[in-house]
MIDOTOR-13074 format. One line per 8 residues: number of its first residue (from 1); their letters; for each residue x, z, y of C-alpha. Coordinates in steps of 0.5 Angstrom, whole numbers, plus 500, padded with zeros to 3 digits. Layout:
MIDOTOR-13074
NUM) a) X/Z/Y ~ ...;
***
This chain:
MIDOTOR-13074
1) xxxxxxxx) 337/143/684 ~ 343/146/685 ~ 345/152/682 ~ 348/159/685 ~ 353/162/682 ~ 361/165/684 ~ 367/160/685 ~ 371/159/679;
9) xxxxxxxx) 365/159/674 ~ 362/153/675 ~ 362/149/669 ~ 366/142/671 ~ 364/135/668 ~ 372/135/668 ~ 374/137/661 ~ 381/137/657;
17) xxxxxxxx) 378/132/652 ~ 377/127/659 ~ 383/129/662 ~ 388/130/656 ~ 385/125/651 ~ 381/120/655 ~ 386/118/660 ~ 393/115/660;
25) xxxxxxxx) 398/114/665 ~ 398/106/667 ~ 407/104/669 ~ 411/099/670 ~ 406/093/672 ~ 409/086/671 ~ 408/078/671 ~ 411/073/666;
33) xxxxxxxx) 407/066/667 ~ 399/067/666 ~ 401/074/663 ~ 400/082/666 ~ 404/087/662 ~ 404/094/664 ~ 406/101/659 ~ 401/106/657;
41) xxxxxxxx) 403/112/656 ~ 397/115/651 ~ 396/124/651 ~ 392/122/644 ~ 398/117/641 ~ 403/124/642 ~ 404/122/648 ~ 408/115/646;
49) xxxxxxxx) 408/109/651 ~ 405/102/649 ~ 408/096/652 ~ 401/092/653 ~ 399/084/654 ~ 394/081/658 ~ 394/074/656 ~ 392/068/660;
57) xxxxxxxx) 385/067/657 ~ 383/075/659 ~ 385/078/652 ~ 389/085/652 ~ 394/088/646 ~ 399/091/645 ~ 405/087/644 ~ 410/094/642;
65) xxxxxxxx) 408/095/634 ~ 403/102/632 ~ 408/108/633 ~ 414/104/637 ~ 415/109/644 ~ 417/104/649 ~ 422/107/654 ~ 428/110/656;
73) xxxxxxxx) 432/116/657 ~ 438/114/661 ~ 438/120/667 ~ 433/123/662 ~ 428/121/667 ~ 428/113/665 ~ 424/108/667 ~ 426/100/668;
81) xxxxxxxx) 424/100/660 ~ 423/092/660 ~ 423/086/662 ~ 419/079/661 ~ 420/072/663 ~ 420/065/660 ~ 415/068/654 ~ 421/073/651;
89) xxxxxxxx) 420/080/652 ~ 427/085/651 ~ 425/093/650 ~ 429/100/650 ~ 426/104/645 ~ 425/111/647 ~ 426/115/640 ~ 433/112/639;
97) xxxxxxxx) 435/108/645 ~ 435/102/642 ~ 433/096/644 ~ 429/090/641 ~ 426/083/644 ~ 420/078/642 ~ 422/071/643 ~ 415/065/645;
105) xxxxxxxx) 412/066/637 ~ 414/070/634 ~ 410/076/631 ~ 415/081/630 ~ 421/084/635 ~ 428/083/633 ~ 433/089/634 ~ 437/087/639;
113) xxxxxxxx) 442/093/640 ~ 442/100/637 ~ 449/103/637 ~ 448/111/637 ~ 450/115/643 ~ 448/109/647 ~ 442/108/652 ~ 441/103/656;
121) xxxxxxxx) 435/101/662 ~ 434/096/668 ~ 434/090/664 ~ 434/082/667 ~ 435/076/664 ~ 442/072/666 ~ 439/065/667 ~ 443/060/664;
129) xxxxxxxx) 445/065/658 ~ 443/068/652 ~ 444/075/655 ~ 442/080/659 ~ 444/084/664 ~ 442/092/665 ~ 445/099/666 ~ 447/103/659;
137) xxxxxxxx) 450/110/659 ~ 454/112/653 ~ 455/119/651 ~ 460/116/645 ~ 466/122/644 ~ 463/125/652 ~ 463/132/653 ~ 456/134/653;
145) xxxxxxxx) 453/132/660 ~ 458/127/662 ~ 456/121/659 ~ 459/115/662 ~ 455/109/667 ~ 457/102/666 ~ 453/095/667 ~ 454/091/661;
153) xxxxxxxx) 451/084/659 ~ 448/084/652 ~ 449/079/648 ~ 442/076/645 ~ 446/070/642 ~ 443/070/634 ~ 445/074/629 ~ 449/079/632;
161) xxxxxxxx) 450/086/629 ~ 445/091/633 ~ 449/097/631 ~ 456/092/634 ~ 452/089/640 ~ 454/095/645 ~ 455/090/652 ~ 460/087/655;
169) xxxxxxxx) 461/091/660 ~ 461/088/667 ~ 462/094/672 ~ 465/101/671 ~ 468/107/675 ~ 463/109/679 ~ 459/115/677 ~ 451/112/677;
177) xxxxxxxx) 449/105/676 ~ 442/101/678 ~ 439/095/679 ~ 443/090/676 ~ 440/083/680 ~ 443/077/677 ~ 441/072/683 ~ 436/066/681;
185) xxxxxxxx) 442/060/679 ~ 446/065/676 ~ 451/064/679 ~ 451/072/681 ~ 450/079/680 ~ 448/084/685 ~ 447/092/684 ~ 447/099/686;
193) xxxxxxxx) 452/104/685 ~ 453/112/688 ~ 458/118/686 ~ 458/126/685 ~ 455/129/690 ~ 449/125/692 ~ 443/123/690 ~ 441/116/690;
201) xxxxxxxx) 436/117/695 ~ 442/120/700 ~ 447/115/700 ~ 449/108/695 ~ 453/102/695 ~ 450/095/694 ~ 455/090/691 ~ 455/083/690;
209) xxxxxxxx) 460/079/685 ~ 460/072/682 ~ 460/071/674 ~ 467/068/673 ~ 468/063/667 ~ 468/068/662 ~ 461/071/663 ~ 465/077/667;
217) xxxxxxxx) 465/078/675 ~ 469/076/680 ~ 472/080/686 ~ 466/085/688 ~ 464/085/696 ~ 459/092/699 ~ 454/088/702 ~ 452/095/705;
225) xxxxxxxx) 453/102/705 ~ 460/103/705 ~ 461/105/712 ~ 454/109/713 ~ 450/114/709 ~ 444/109/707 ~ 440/110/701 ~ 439/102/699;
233) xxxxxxxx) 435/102/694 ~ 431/095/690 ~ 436/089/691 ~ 432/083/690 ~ 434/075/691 ~ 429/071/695 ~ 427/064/692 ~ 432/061/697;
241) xxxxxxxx) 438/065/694 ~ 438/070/700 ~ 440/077/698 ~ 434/082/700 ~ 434/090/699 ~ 432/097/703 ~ 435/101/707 ~ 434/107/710;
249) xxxxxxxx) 439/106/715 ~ 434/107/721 ~ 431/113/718 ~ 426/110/715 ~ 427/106/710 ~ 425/098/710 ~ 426/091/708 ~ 433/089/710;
257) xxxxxxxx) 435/081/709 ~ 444/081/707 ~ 449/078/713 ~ 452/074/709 ~ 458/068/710 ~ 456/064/704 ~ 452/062/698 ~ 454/069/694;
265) xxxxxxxx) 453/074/700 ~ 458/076/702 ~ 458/080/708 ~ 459/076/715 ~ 454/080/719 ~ 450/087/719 ~ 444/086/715 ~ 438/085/719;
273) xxxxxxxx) 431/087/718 ~ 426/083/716 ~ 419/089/714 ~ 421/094/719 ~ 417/101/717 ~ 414/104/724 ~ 411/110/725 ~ 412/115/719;
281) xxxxxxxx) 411/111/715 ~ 416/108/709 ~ 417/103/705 ~ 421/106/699 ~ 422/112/696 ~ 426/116/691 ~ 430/113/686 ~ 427/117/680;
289) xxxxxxxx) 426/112/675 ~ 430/105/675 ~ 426/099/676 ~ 422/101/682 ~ 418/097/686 ~ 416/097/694 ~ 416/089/696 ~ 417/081/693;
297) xxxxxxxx) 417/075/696 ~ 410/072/698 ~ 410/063/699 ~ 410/065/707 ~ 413/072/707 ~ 414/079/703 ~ 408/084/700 ~ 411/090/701;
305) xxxxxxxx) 407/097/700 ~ 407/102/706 ~ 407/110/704 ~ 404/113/712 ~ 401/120/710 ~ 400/120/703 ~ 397/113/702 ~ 400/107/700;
313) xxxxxxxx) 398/101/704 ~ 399/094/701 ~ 402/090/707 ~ 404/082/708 ~ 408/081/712 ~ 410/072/715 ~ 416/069/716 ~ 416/071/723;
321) xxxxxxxx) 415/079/722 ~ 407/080/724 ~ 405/085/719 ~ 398/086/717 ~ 394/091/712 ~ 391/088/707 ~ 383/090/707 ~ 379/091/701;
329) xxxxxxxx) 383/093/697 ~ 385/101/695 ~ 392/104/695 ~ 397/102/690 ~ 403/105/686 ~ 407/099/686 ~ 409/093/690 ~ 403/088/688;
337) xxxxxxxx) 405/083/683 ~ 404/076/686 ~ 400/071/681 ~ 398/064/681 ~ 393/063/688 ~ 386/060/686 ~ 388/055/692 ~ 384/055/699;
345) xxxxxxxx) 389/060/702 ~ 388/065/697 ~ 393/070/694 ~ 392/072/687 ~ 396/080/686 ~ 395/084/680 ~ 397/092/682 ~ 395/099/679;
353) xxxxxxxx) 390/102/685 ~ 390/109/687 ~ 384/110/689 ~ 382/117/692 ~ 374/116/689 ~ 375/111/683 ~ 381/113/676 ~ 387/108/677;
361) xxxxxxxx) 386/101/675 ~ 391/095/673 ~ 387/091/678 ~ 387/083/681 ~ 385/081/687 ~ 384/075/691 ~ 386/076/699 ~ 384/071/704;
369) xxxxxxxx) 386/072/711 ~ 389/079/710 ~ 382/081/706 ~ 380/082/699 ~ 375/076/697 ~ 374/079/690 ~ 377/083/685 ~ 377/085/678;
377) xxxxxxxx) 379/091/674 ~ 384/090/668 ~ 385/096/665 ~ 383/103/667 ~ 386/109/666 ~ 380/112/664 ~ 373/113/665 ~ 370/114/672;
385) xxxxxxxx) 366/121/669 ~ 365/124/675 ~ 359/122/681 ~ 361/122/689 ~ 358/129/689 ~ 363/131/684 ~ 369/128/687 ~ 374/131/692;
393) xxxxxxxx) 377/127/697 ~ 383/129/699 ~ 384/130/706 ~ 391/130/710 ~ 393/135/715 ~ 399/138/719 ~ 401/145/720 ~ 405/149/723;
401) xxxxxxxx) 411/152/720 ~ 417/156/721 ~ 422/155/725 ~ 417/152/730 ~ 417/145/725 ~ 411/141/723 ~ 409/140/715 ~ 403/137/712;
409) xxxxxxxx) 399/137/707 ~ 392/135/703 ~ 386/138/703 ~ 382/139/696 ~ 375/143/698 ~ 371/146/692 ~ 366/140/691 ~ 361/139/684;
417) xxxxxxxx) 354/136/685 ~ 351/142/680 ~ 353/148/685 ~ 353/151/692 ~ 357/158/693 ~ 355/164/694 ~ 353/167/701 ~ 359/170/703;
425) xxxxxxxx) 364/168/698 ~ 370/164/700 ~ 374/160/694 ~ 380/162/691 ~ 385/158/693 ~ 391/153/688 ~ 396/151/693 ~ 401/145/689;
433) xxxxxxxx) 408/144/690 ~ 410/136/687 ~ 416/136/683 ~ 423/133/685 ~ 423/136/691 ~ 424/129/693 ~ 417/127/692 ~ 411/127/695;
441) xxxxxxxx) 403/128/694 ~ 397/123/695 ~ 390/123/696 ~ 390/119/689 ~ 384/121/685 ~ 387/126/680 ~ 383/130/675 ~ 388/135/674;
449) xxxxxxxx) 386/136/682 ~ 379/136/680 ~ 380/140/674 ~ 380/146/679 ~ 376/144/686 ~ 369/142/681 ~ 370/150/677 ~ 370/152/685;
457) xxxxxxxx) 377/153/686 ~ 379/150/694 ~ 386/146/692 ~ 392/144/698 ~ 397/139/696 ~ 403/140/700 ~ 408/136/702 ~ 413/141/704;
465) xxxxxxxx) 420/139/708 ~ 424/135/703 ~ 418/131/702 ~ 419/123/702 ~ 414/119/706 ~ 416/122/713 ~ 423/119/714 ~ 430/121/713;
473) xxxxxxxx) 430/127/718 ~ 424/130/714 ~ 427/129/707 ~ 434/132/709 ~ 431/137/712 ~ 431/141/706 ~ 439/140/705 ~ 441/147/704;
481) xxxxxxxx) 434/150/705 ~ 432/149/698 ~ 428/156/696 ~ 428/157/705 ~ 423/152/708 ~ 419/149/702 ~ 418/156/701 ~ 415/158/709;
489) xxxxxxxx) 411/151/709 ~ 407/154/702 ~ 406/161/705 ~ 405/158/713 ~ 400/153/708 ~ 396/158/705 ~ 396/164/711 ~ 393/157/716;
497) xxxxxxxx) 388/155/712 ~ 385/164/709 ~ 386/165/718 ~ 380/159/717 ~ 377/163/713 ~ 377/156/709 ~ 380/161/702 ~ 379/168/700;
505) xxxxxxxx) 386/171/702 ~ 386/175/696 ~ 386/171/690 ~ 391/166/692 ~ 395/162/687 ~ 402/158/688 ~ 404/153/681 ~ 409/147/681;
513) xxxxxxxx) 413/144/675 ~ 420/143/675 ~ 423/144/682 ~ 416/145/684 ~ 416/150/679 ~ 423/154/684 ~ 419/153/690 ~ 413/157/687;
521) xxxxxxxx) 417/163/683 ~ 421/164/690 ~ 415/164/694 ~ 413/169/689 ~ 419/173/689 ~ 420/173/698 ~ 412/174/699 ~ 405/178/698;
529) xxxxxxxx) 401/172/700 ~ 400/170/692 ~ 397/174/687 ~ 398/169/681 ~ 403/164/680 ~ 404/158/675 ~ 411/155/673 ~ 411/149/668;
537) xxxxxxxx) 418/148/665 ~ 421/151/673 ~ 427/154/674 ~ 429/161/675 ~ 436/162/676 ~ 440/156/680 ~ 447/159/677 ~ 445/157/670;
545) xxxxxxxx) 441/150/672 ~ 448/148/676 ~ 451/150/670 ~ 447/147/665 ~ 442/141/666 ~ 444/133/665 ~ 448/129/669 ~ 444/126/673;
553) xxxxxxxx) 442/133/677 ~ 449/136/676 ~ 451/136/684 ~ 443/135/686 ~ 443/143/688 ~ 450/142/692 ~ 446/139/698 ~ 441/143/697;
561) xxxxxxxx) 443/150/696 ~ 451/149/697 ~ 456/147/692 ~ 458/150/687 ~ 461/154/685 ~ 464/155/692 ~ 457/158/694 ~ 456/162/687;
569) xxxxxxxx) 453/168/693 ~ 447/163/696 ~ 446/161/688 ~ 445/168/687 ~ 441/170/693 ~ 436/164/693 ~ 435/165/685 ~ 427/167/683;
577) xxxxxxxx) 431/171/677 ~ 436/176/682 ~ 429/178/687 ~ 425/180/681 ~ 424/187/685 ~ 419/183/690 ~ 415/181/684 ~ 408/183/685;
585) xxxxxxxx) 404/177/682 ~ 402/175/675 ~ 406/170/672 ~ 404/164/666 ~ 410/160/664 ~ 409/154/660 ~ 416/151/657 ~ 418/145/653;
593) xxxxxxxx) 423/146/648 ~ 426/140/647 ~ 427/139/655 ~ 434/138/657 ~ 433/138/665 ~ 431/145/666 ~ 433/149/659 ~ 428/153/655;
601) xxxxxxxx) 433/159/657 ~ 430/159/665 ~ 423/161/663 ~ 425/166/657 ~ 429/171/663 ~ 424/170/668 ~ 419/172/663 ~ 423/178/661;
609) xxxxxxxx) 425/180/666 ~ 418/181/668 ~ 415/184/662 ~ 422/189/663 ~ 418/191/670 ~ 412/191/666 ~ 408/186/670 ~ 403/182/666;
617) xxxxxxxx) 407/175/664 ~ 405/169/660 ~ 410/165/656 ~ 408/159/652 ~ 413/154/649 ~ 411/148/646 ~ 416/144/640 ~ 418/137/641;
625) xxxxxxxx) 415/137/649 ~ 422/136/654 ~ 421/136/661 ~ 414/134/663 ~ 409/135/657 ~ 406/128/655 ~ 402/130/648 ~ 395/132/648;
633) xxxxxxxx) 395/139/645 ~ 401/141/651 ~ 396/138/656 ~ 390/141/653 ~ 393/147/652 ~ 396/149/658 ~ 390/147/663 ~ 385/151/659;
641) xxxxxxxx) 391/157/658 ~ 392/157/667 ~ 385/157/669 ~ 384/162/663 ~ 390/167/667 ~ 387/166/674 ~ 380/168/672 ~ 384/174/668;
649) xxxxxxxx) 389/175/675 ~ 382/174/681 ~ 376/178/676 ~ 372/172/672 ~ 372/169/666 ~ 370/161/666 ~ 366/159/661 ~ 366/154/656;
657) xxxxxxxx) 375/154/654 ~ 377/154/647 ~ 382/158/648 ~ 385/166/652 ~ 391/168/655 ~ 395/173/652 ~ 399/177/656 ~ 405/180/655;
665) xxxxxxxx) 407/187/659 ~ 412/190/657 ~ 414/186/651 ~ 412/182/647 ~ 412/176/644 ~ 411/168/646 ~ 406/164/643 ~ 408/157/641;
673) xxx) 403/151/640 ~ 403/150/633 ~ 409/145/630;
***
């Protein structure tokens, strides 16, 4: 029997031992032969990332050794952090950015490349040599922020001296790299490149060159991207040596096939499309990371996913362009992995599910006529502790917004099989803002979203302007509004959804990371709707970030706000820090101090400026943890600690925390996590 009992105070299967301890993030899936690897990213390992084995008899292990941190640091976000093919492995290392590699028998890796101030990402094998082709960003003799981009070739010959082994380097000049792609004889060599201001989900060229004598690249030719603003993201070679990318020339990205004259790709024709996305769907997304992957080639055609209203499809598509979903199989993260078929027709994919009721999954299925046949779970993230009467499925919905424009967004209603409301009482509501700002939120099954909606808290994710997944016009609907209409879609959200009495108006929260963390302390700062706030490692003054933050991010804000510093007012107007007269709402900061980012200097003059005004802040910073907390105790801590502020902020006390906020008003001190 279903107890009664006020939202927020419904105790929640969802722990922080679950949420914090007990899962891992699942990354970066790939085949070599009869094997699956995949990194894990385990909260209760400090956070470090594990490269892990599926061998062809079914057995999994870790093949990086107890205590390594697989992963890169290139444009701080990483991402591409291995490669495997032929039975040898090549890894960076993210302590120190070196670089290892096991070859077929060997038990212990081999150091490679470990040349300090050197990072390198985005690794493929050169077929015919010992090298290896990838994107390394050296801060040797740089001035601090300004390291300098270049594709080099590692030479994997015996012997070397890893601290001498520093590349060759094959293509420089421009400001940002990516993708270096030899073709599958060797003979060439494709890649991305972009330059200050933009962003490589605004505009990018995609080269080919041919390896001369030497090892080093003949004349380089721009298959595309040279006459337009394109996004070219994921440049691949077709098993018949065709040059494939995607491009969102069209406004929404899809599969382009390279026109070309010759073997080498050189361009003879405009691209032609070869999966076209319809619709408002997308096939790719934002470059944060390197190594990302939306298609392959299959034996009669490409596997692609297909991102439309937050779920991401897989879809296959035949030589002659019919395009069909496949049925029974989940959502997935990435592009599926092809293996060996078990003949009949069946196709055999590996993929990392993300599915709305079940944890993400390293999962195998075999498919037959567009539907799955049989599946296998590989590796789960974690436990699937909660039944379907705890689970709440997101559902996506459209609102309108201002400028008489159209946003979207998911639904999270307060769902727990042990509770019903009180009669009368509306939830209160959690509205999250996604990172980037060009990201996007799904209806994936999260338990940081369960966290809340099984405590008796509705949640909406937003999927405000800028957002991808909508097409190009969308994602640049944010250019010079950053701070405007991100912020109008989660107010516009919020008020849509309390004048359906589906929240209680007087207890609403905005929370977001990073950009989201901007959008959530300028909303609080230009509105009365919030009552309470959440930043984790946000920004507060876009003067100080325009003058401070790494490379990669440097000129982001020109598009977005205006460039610097030509446009120092509109940087001054839009920042939370200079409207604090607004500020009504209660706030909790949480802040790494090792982020290189977003400073720990934003959140330490916003929570000043606000105890200043005496308005209840709290501040909690956490040594070692850099811009987006991956060890346990800063996940546990700051899960109990904002669900403790809101209970404080909204007038009840959730049961069953180890730890309470504490508040500063009017000065005071910042508690840290213990070092």
């Amino acid at each position: 029997m279903k107890q009664t009992a006020p939202f927020g105070t419904w105790t929640s299967p969802v722990t922080v031992d679950l949420a914090c301890g007990k899962v891992v993030s699942l990354l970066e899936l790939s085949s070599d032969g009869g094997d699956l690897l995949w990194l894990e990213r385990r909260p209760r390992d400090q956070g470090r990332t594990s490269l892990v084995r599926r061998s062809a008899d079914g057995s999994i292990s870790d093949v990086s050794p107890a205590g390594e941190d697989v992963g890169s640091r290139v444009n701080e976000y990483g991402g591409g952090s291995y490669v495997a093919a032929g039975g040898q492995i090549l890894w960076s290392s993210r302590r120190d950015g070196s670089v290892w590699r096991l070859r077929p028998g060997q038990d212990s890796p081999a150091l490679v490349a470990a040349v300090p101030g050197c990072r390198f990402a985005d690794f493929r094998f050169v077929p015919g040599r010992a090298a290896a082709v990838c994107v390394r960003e050296d801060h040797r003799g740089r001035p601090e922020g300004d390291p300098e981009q270049a594709i080099v070739a590692l030479d994997l010959s015996p012997g070397l001296d890893p601290v001498s082994n520093e590349g060759h380097v094959l293509v420089r000049g421009a400001d940002f790299y990516a993708a270096p792609r030899p073709s599958r004889d060797g003979r060439c060599l494709a890649w991305i490149s972009w330059n200050h201001p933009a962003m490589p989900w605004d505009a990018t060229r995609l080269h080919v060159a041919e390896f001369v004598a030497d090892g080093a690249l003949g004349q380089a030719a721009i298959v595309a991207g040279s006459s337009i603003d394109e996004a070219i993201i994921q440049p691949e070679w077709s098993p018949e040596g065709v040059l494939h990318f995607i491009s969102d020339r069209s406004g929404l990205w899809s599969v382009y096939r390279a026109g070309a004259t010759d073997a080498l790709a050189r361009p003879g024709s405009e691209p032609a499309p070869v999966l076209a996305a319809a619709g408002n769907g997308e096939i790719g997304g934002p470059a944060w990371n390197f190594g990302l992957r939306w298609y392959d080639f299959a034996p009669d055609g490409i596997v692609a996913i297909l991102s439309a209203a937050g779920r991401a499809k897989i879809v296959l598509a035949d030589a002659a362009g019919a395009v069909t979903e496949l049925r029974g199989v989940p959502p997935a993260m990435e592009c599926p992995v092809l293996l060996a078929g078990s003949g009949d027709g069946e196709k055999r994919m590996a993929f990392v599910s993300l599915s709305p009721v079940r944890m993400p999954a390293v999962e195998i299925a075999g498919v037959r006529d567009g539907l799955a046949v049989h599946s296998e779970t590989v590796r789960a993230a974690g436990p699937d502790a909660l039944g379907p009467e705890d689970i709440s499925v997101g559902l996506p919905f459209s609102f309108p917004t201002g400028g008489g424009e159209t946003a979207h967004a998911f639904w999270y209603g307060p769902r727990n099989a042990s509770y019903e409301r009180v009669t009368g009482e509306h939830p209160p509501l959690v509205v999250m803002i996604h990172g980037g700002p060009t990201s996007s939120a799904s209806t994936a099954l999260s338990l940081r979203t369960q966290w809340w909606t099984s405590r008796g808290f509705a949640v909406v994710d937003v999927n405000y302007r800028g957002s991808t997944g909508y097409g190009r016009a969308y994602r640049r609907a944010l250019d010079g509004r950053w701070g405007i209409a991100d912020v109008e879609d989660c107010v516009a959200v919020a008020k849509h959804l309390a004048a359906r009495k589906l929240v209680d108006p007087e207890r609403m929260a905005i929370r977001g990371g990073s950009a989201g963390g901007f959008t959530a302390l300028a909303a609080l700062t230009s509105s009365d709707v919030f009552r309470a706030g959440a930043s984790l490692y946000g920004i507060g003054d876009l003067a100080m970030l325009a003058g401070d933050t790494h490379k990669f991010e440097l000129r982001y804000v020109d598009r977005l706000v205006g460039p610097w510093p030509e446009a120092a007012a509109t940087y001054a107007a839009r920042s939370p820090l200079n409207r604090m007269d607004a500020m009504t709402a209660s706030v909790i900061f949480f802040q790494g101090l090792d982020d290189k980012v977003v400073p720990p200097a934003q959140a330490t003059a916003m929570v000043e400026a606000m105890a200043a005004r005496g308005i209840p802040v709290a501040h909690y910073e956490f040594p070692g943890e850099g811009h987006g907390f991956r060890g346990s105790e800063a996940l546990r801590r700051t899960m109990e600690l904002e669900l403790d502020f809101y209970g404080r902020v909204f007038g009840f006390e959730t049961p069953g925390l180890s730890e309470r906020v504490s508040l500063i008003a009017g000065g005071g001190t910042s508690p840290s996590a213990p070092g």
